[in-house]
Wavefront OBJ file of the C-alpha trace (Angstrom):
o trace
v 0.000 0.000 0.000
v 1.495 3.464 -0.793
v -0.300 6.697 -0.623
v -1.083 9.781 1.956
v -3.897 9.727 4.104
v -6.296 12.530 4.435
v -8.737 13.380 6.828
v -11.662 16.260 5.595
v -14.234 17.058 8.494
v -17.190 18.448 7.471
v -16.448 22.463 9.377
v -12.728 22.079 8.577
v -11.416 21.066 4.876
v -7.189 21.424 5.576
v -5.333 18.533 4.952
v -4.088 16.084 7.587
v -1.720 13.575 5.598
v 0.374 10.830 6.894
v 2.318 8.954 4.247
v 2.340 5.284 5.088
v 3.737 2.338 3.057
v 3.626 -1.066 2.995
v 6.953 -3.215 1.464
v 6.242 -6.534 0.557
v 9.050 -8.219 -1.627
v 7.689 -10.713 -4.330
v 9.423 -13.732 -2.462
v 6.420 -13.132 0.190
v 6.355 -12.231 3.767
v 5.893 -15.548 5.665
v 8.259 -18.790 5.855
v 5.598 -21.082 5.807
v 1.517 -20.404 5.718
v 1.343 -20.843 8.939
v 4.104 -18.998 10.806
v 5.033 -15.038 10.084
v 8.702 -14.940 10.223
v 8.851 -11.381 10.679
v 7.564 -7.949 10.578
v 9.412 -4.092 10.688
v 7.808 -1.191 11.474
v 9.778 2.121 10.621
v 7.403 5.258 12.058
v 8.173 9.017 12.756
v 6.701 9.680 14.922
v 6.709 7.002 17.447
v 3.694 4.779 17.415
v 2.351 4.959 20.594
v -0.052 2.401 21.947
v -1.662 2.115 18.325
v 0.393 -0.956 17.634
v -1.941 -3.053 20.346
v -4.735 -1.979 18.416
v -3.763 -3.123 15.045
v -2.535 -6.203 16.735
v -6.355 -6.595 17.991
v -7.438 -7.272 14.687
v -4.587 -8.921 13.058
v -3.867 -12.205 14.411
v -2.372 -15.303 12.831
v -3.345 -18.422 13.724
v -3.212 -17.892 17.304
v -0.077 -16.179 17.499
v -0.652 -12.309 17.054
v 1.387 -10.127 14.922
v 2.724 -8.258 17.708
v 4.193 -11.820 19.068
v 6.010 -12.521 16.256
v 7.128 -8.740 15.615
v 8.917 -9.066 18.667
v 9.930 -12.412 19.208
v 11.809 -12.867 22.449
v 12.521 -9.518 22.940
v 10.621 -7.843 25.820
v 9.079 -5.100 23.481
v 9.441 -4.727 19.407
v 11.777 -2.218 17.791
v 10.791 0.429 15.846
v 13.246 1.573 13.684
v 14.147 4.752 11.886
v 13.180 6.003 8.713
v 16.196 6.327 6.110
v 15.671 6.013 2.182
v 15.266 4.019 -0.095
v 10.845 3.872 -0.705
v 7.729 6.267 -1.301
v 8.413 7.657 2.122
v 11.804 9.532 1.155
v 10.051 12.657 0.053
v 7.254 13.171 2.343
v 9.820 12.720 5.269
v 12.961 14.279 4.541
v 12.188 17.248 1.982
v 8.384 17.704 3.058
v 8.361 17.275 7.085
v 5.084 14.767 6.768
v 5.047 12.419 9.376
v 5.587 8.675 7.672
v 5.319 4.934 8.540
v 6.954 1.854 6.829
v 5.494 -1.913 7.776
v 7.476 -4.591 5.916
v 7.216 -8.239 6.333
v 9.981 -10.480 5.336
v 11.285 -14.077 5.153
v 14.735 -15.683 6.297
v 14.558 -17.583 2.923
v 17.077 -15.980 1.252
v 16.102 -16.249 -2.582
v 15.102 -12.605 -2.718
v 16.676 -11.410 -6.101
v 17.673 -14.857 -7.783
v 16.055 -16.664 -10.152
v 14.000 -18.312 -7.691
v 12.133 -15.052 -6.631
v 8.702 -15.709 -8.235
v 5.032 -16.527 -7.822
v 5.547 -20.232 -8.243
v 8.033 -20.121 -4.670
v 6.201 -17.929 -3.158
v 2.498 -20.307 -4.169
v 4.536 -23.412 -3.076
v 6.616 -22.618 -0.303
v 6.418 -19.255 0.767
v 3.318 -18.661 0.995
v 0.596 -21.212 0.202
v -2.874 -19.673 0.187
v -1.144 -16.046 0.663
v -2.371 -16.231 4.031
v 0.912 -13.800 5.431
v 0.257 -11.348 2.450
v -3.792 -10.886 4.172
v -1.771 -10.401 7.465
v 0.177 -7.844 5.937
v -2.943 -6.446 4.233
v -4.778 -6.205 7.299
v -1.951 -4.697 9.279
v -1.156 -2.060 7.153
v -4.912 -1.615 6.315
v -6.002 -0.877 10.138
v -2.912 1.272 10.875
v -4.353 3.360 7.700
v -7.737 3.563 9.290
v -7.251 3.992 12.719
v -4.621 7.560 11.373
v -7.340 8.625 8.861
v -10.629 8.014 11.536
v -8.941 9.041 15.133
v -10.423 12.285 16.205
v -7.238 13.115 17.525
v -4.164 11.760 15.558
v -2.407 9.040 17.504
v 1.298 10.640 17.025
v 3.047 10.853 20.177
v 6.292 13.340 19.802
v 7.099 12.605 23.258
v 8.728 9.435 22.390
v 10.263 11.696 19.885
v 11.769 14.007 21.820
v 13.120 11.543 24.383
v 14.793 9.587 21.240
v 16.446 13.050 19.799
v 17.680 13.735 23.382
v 19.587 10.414 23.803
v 21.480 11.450 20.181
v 23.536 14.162 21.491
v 25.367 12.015 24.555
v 26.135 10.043 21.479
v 27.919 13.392 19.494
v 29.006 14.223 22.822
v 30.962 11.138 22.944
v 32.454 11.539 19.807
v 33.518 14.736 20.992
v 35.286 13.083 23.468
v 37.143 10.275 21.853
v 37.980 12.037 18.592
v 40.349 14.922 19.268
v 39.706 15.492 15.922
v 35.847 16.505 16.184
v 34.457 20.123 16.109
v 34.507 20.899 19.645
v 31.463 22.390 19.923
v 28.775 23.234 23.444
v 25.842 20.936 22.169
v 24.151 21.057 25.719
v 21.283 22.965 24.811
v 19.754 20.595 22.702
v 19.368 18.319 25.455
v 17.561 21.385 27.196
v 15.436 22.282 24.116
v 14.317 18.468 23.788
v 13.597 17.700 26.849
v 11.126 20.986 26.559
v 9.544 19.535 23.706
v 9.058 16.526 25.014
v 7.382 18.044 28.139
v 4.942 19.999 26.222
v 4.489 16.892 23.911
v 3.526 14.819 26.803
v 1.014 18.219 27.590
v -0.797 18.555 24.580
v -0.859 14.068 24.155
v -2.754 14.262 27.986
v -4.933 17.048 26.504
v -5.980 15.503 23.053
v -7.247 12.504 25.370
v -8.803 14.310 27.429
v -11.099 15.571 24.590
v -11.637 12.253 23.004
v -13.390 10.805 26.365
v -16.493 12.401 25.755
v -19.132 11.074 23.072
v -18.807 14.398 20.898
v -15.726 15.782 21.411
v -15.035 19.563 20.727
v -14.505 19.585 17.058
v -12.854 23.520 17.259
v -10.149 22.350 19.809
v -9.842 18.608 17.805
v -8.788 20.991 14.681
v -6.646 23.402 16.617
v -5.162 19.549 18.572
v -4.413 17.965 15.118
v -3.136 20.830 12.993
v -0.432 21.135 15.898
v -0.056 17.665 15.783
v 0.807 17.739 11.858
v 2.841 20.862 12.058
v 5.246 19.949 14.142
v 7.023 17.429 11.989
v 7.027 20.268 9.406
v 8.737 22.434 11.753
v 11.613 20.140 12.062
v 12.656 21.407 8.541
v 14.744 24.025 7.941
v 14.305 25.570 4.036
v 18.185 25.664 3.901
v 18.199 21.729 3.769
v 21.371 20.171 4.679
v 25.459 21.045 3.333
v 25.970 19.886 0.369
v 22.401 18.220 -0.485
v 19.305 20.926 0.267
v 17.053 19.037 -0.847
v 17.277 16.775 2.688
v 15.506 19.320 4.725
v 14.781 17.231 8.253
v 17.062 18.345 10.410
v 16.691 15.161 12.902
v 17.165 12.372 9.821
v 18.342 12.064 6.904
v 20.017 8.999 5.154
v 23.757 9.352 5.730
v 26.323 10.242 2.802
v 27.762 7.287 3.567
v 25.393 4.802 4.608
v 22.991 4.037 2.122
v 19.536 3.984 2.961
v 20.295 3.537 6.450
v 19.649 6.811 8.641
v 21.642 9.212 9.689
v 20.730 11.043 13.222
v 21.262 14.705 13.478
v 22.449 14.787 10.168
v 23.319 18.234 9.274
v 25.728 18.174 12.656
v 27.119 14.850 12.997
v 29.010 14.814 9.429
v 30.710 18.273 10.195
v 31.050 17.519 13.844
v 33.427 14.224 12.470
v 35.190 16.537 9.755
v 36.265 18.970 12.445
v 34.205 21.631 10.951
v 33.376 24.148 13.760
v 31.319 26.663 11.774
v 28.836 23.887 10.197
v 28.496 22.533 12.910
v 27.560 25.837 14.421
v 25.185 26.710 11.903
v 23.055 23.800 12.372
v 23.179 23.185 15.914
v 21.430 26.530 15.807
v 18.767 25.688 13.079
v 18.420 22.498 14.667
v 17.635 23.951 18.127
v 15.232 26.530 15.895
v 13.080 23.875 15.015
v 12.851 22.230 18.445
v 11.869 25.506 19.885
v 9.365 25.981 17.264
v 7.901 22.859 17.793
v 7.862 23.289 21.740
v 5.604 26.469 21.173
v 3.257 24.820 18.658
v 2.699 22.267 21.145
v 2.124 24.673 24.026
v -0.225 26.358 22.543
v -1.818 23.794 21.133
v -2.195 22.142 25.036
v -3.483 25.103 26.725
v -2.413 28.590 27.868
v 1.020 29.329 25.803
v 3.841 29.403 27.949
v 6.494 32.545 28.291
v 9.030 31.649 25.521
v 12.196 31.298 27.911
v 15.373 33.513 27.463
v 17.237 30.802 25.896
v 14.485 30.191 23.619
v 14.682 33.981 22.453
v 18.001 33.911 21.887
v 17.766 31.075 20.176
v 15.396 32.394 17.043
v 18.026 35.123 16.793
v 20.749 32.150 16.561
v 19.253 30.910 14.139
v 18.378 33.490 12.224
v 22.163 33.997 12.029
v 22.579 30.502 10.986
v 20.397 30.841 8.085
v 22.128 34.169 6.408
v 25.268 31.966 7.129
v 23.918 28.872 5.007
v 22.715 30.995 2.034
v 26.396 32.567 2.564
v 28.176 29.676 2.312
v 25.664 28.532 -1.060
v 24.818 25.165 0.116
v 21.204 25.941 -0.742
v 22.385 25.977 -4.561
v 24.652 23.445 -3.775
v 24.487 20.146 -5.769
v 24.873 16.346 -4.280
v 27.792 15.337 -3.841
v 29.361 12.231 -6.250
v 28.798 10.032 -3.332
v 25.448 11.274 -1.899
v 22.554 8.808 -1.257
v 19.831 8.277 -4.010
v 16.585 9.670 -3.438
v 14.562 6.157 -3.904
v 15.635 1.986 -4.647
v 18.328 1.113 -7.100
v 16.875 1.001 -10.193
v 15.256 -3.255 -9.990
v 16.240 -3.822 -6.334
v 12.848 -3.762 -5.222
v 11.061 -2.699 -1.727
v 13.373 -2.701 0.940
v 12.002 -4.765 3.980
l 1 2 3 4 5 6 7 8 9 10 11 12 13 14 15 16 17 18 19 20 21 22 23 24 25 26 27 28 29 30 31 32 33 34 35 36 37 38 39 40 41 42 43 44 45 46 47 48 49 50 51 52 53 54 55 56 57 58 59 60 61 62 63 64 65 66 67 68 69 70 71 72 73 74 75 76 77 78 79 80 81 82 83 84 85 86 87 88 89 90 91 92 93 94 95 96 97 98 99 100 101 102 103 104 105 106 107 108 109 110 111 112 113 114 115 116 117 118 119 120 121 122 123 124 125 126 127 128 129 130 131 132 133 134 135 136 137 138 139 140 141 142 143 144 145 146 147 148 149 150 151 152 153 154 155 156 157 158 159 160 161 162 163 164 165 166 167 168 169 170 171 172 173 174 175 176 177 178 179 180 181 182 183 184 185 186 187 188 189 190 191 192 193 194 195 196 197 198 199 200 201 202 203 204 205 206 207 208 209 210 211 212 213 214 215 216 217 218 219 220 221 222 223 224 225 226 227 228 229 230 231 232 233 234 235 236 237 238 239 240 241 242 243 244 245 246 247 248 249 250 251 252 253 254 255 256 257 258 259 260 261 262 263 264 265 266 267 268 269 270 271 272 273 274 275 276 277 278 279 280 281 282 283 284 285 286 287 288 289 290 291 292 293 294 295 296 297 298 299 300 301 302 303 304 305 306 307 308 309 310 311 312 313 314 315 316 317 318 319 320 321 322 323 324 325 326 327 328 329 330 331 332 333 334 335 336 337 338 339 340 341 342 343 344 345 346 347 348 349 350 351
């Protein structure tokens, strides 16, 4: 399934999409009819509890999808969002919160001359029993983002995941003499504040959904907050050397392939012992976080007294985005070795 869901109430007729795909390679999603080998969810924003609910209604002969999603691990992994599908562009140039659910097989003839409908009949999948599993999982997860009267995206898992990156730069910091040496404290400040009015406005969208009729006005005002603030995690400058990666938490890395790349416009210049980059978009980057604090706020209840570092941080960044346009990197062209936007041409989906 690939497309972008969009919700139209009858008083308000904006736009709420959510880009959500489903990969399913030809070789088919199950080891056997009977067992689902495996399933990967890639989300941003973090899922939330809506993962139990999809489970609900997608079991498997007895064992649920959210069983065999996490195997013997206490609690499934959610992964993050690189390259490489449909997703690339709603993500990482247009800010539009996204979702990838792939199911896969440890068969291993993905790509050979074995990879056809016959295997996948035959062994695979007799009866394509896993590919109604996959159907149905990626099916509710589309309705329950395009019904919810409040949109079941929970930033404060977010935030908490974007402050554990920067002990991780910090670290690098520390072991690389080498690395931009750079104060990177405040972004553990600024998203830790995000994440506090996340978990506000998250306690104050359920609050309105208790009642039989909720409020539509403060649903609209709720969701449009909701939407915006994965937008606001863009900066129009885009990232050194490839603008047209605009998300300043991820981004596949130069040199990873589709994997992603945390922090991306700060980790490659904080490794390259570039100072002023890394400057620039530690700024931006703590822009957007602000920005998204605010929308949040406001969208919870009363909005709170920007604090001073929060002022001082617009004009920061304001300075950080005459420096970009300075420096050209929003005319600047991909580099040789810069990650394709979308698959190698025939390699197919990629879970």
């Amino acid at each position: 399934m690939h497309g972008s869901l969009a919700r139209r109430g009858e008083a308000d007729q904006r736009r709420y999409d959510i880009f959500v795909t489903d990969a399913c390679a030809p070789s088919g999603p199950t080891r056997t009819a009977s067992t689902l080998s495996g399933l990967a969810a890639d989300i941003v924003p973090g899922p939330g509890s809506s993962w139990r609910e999809i489970d609900r209604l997608a079991r498997k002969n007895g064992r649920s999808i959210f069983d065999a999603w996490r195997g013997d691990a206490a609690a499934p992994s959610v992964d993050r969002l690189g390259s490489g599908s449909d997703y690339t562009v709603f993500l990482d140039h247009l800010g539009a919160p996204a979702m990838e659910v792939g199911y896969s097989s440890p068969s291993g003839e993905y790509h050979s001359a074995y990879d056809d409908t016959y295997q996948t009949e035959h062994f695979l999948d007799p009866g394509y029993l896993g590919h109604q599993a996959a159907s149905r999982t990626s099916g509710v997860a589309a309705l329950r983002l395009a019904n919810a009267d409040a949109l079941p995206l929970r930033y404060s898992d977010y935030a908490r995941e974007v402050d554990a990156y920067v002990p991780e730069l910090q670290e690098i910091q520390r072991t690389n003499p080498d690395s931009a040496q750079v104060d990177l404290t405040a972004l553990r400040e600024a998203a830790q504040q995000w994440g506090a009015a996340s978990l506000a406005l998250e306690a104050h969208a359920a609050d309105l959904v208790q009642d039989d009729s909720p409020p539509s006005g403060q649903l609209r005002r709720v969701n449009r907050a909701l939407m915006r603030e994965e937008r606001l995690l863009t900066q129009p400058q885009g990232l050194p050397g490839r603008p047209w990666f605009k998300h300043q938490v991820y981004a596949p890395g130069i040199n990873t392939g589709y994997a992603a790349q945390f922090l991306p416009g700060i980790r490659d210049a904080l490794e390259a012992g570039d100072a002023a980059t890394v400057t620039i978009y530690r700024d931006l980057l703590l822009d957007s976080l602000r920005r998204a604090t605010a929308t949040a706020s406001n969208a919870a209840g009363p909005a709170a007294v920007p604090s001073r570092s929060a002022r001082s941080t617009a004009a920061a960044a304001a300075t950080a985005r005459r420096s970009a346009r300075v420096r050209g990197w929003n005319a600047a062209p991909l580099s040789a070795n810069a990650v394709r936007v979308g698959p190698e041409p025939g390699s197919g989906p990629t879970r």
